[in-house]
N, C-alpha and C positions, 0 to 999 in steps of 0.2 A: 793752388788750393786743392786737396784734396777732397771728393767727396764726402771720404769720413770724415771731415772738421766740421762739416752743418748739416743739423736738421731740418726738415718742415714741417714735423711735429710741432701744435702749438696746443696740446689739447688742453681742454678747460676754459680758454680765451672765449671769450663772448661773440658770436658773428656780428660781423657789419654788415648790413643791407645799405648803407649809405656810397662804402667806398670798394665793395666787394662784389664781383659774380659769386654765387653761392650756387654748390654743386652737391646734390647725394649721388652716393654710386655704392652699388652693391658689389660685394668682391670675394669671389672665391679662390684661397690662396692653401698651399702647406706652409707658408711662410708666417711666422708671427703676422698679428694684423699690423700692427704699427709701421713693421718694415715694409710692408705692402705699400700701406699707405704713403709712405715715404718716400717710395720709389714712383707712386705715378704724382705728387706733388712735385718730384723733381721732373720729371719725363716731360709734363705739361706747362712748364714755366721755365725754369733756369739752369733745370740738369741735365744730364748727363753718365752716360753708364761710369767714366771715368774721371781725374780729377782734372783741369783743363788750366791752364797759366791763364787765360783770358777770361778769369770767373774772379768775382772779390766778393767781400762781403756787402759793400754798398750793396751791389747788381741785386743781390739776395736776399736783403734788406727792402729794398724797392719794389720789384719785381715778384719772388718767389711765391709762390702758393704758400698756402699756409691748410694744412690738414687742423680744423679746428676741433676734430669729436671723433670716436669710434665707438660703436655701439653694435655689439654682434658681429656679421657682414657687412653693417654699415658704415661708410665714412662720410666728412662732410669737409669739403676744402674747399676753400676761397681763393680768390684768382683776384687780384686787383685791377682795378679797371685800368691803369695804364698797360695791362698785357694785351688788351684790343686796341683794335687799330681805330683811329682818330677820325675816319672815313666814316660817311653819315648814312649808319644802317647796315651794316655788312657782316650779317650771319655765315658765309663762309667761312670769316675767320673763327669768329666765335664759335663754330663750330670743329675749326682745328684746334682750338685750345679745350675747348669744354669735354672733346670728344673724339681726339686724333689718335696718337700714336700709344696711349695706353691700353687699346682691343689688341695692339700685340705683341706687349712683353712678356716674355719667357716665364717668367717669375710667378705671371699669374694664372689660373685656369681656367678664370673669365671674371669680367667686370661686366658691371651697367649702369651704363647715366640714367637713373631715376627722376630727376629731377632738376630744376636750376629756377634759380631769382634772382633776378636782374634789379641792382640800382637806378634808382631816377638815369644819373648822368647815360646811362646804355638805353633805357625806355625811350626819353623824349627823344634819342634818333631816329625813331620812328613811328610815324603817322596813326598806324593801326586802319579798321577799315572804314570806309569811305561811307557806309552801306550799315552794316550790320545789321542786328533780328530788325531794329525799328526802320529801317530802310526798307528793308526787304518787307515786312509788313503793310509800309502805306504804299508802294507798288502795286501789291499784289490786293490792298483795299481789304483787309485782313487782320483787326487789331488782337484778336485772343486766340481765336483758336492754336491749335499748333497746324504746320504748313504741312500737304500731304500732297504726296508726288512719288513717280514715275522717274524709271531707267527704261527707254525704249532696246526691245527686246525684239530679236537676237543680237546681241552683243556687235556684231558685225552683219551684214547679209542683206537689211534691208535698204531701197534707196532713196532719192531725196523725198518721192512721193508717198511712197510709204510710212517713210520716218513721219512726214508732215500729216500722212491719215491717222499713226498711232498716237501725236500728239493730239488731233482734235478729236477722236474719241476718247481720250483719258481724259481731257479737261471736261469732256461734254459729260463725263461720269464724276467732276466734281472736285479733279484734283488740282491742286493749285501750281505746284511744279512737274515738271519733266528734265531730263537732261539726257547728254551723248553719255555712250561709255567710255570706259577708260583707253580702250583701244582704239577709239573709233575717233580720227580728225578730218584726214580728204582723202581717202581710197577713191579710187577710178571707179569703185559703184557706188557709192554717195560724195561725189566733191563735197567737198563742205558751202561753197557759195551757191550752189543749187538746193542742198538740204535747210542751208539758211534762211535761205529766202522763200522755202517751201512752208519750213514753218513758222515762217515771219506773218504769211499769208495766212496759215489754222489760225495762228494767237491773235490777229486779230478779228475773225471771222467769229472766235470764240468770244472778245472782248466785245463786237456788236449785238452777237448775245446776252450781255452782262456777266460773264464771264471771267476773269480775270486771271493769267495762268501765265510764267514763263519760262522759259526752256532755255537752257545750259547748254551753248554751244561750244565744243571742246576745242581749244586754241594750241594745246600743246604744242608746239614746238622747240626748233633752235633758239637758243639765247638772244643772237644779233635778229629776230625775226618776228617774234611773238608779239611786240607790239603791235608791230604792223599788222599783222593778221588779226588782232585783237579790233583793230581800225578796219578795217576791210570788213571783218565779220558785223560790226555794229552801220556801216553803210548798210549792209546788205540785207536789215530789218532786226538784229540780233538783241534780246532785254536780258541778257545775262551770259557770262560769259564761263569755262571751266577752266585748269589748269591741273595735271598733275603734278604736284610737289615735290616729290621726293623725285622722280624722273627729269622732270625741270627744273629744279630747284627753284627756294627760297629767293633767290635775286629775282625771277620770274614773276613770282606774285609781288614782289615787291615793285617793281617797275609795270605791272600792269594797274598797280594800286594808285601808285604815285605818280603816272604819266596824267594830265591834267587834259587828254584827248580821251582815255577810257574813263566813259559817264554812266556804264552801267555792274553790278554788282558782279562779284570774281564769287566761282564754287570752286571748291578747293577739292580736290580728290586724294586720296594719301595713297592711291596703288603701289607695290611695291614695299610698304613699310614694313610688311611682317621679316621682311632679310633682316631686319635688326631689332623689330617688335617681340616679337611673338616668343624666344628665348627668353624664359625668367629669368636668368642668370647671366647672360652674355647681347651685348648691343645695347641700344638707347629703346629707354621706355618713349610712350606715343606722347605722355604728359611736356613733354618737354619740348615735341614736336609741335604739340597745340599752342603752349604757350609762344613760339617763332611766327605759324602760320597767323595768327592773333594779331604781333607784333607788325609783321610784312602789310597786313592789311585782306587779308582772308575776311570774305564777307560771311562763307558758311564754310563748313569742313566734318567731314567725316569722320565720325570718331566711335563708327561699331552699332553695334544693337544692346551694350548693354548683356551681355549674355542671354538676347532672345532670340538672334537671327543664327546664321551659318556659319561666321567668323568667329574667330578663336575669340576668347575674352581674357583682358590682363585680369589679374584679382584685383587691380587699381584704377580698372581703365571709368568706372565713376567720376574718378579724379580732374578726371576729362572736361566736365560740367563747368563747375568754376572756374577750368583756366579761358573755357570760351566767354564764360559772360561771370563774370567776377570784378569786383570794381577794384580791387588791390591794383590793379594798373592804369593807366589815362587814357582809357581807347575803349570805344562803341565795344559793347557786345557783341560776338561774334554767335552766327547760327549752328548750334550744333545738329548735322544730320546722322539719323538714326539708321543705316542703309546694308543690306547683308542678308539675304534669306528671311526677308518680313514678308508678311503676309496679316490677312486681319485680324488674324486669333494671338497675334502677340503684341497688338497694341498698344492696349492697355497695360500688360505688363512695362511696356517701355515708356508711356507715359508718367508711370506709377512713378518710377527713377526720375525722368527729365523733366514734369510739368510741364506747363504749356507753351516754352519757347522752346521749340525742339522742332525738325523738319523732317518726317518721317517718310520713307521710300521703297516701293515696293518694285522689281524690275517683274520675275517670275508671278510673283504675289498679286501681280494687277493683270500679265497676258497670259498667266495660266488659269483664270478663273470661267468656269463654263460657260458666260457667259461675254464673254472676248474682252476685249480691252476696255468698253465702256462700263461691261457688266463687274469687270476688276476693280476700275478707276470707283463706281460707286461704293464697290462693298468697302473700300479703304476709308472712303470720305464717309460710309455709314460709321466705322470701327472707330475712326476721329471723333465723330459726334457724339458715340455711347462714351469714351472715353471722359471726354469736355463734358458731358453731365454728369460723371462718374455711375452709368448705366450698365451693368454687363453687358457684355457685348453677345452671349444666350440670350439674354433678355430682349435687347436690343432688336434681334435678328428677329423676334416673332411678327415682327412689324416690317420687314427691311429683308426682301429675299432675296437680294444681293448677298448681303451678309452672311444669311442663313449658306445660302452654298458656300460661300467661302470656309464658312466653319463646318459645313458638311465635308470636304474636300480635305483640309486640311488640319482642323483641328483648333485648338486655344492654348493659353498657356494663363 
């Protein structure tokens, strides 16, 4: 059979969301759109640059993608669910099909997975989280407001004792989370089973308080590995756990979701996304990332400020919102956190967007404020509270000189 004998053209056909993976991808081509589209339909399912004796029309009849629309840049093609593998949950593949070898055909001068919806038969392979916003809520004894938390700062540098001092003065200023960074899991100046159990020791010094606060202890590691460390770290006093995603991959949070040993809530980190984010034109938008980390069983995930903090902002990354807590799929709510150059004068703008299930985090924004870490952690949990009343947060601050410095310092939005 020759290439030229079949299309994957099916435009005008109606999607299936019953029997179809559904794909948008933007695409910049000099090539008619159609033949664009036609050639990552083939690329992604049953073709091939050339015509191949071992190809028929059943195989492509079965199988093949089917491009169902073109609209502008946009194309939208379906994948049949027998193109994934039978295996219960297994985002690698679906990730070489939805998202493989089409970033580098010649033909084109870039593409981007926009988006993807998944069939029941692909959903129910997977649990979703364990936890989600209403988990993390009665934890933390917390039913409305939004969650407001801390990145212990400096990035690397400080050690188990120190780590465990800047979380009991952040909590002691009122904030509900804290977590590791993204780089930070057992360096030789903080092991992580000494930093563990250091702030095992704050949170609950902080919880005989009436306090209630927990802290994202970073598990990243090797594949064959993480569980266990995910086990070791929860012996060692740990109420929540982190993962970076895209460094660890998808099977990562999925197996720390679905191992029936890890009993406390997975924060999902997305470091490294912008290598395929952040390009409007070229890579996977983060929507589609959300919708995987969601599936895996992600109990919160980071998905920007919204355009109030430091991070680039997609023009779509709103979008972000209902794929974490949107009921169109069969799985708890996921917590979306707000994290990137916040600080208390952009709160409320980020509230404004996310309402009140949103988990907002200040790393700079809480240990750069004049008054140290506790004096940070307050003005955050004041900025929280004008926001939940819907109170400006000038207003707010005449009462709240926490506050007031923070917006002396750095401003509002």
């Amino acid at each position: 059979m020759r290439l030229a004998d079949y299309t994957y053209l099916h435009l005008g056909e109606p999607a299936d969301p019953d029997k179809y993976v559904i794909c948008e991808y933007r695409v910049t081509t000099d090539l008619p759109m159609e033949k664009a589209a036609d050639a990552i339909a083939a690329e992604q399912s049953t073709g091939t640059w050339t015509g191949i004796s071992t190809l028929d029309q059943g195989i492509i009849d079965r199988l093949g993608a089917r491009v169902i629309e073109i609209d502008g840049d946009r194309i939208t093609v379906e994948f049949p669910t027998d193109d994934f593998s039978i295996e219960v949950g297994s985002v690698p593949q679906i990730l070489s099909v939805v998202s493989g070898n089409l970033f580098g055909l010649g033909a084109l001068k870039a593409v981007r997975l926009e988006d993807v919806f998944f069939p029941k038969a692909i959903l129910e392979q997977y649990k979703g989280p364990k936890f989600g916003i209403e988990g993390l809520r009665k934890n933390l004894k917390r039913p409305e407001k939004p969650l407001v938390g801390t990145i212990v700062k400096p990035k690397i540098g400080l050690g188990p004792k120190d780590t465990a001092k800047y979380v009991y003065e952040a909590g002691s200023g009122g904030l509900t989370n804290s977590k590791d960074d993204e780089t930070l899991v057992d360096q030789p100046f903080c092991p992580i089973q000494d930093r563990t159990a250091a702030v095992a020791e704050a949170l609950d010094r902080l919880e005989e308080e009436g306090h209630m606060m927990m802290h994202a202890v970073n598990v990243s590691t090797r594949g064959d590995r993480i569980v266990e460390l995910a086990e070791k770290v929860q012996s060692w006093g740990a109420r929540e756990i982190m993962v970076d995603v895209i460094t660890c991959g998808f099977g990562a949070v999925q197996a720390l979701a679905e191992d029936p040993s890890i009993k406390v809530p997975i924060h999902v980190h997305r470091t490294m996304h912008g290598a395929f984010t952040k390009d409007p034109l070229h890579g996977v938008a983060m929507l589609p990332l959300t919708k995987m980390v969601r599936m895996c069983g992600g109990d919160a995930l980071h998905i920007g400020t919204l355009g109030a903090g430091k991070m680039h902002a997609d023009a779509r990354e709103d979008l972000n919102l209902p794929a974490c807590r949107g009921s169109d799929v069969p799985y708890k709510p996921m917590m979306p956190v707000c994290s990137g150059g916040v600080y208390p004068g952009v709160v409320a703008a980020i509230v404004a967007k996310t309402g009140n299930d949103v988990q907002i985090q200040a790393g700079g924004g809480v240990a750069g404020h004049p008054g140290g870490v506790r004096g940070g952690g307050m003005a955050m949990s004041q900025a929280v509270d004008a926001a939940f009343q819907g109170i400006p947060a000038q207003e707010y601050a005449k009462d709240h000189a926490e506050l007031a410095l923070a917006l002396e310092k750095w401003g509002s939005r």
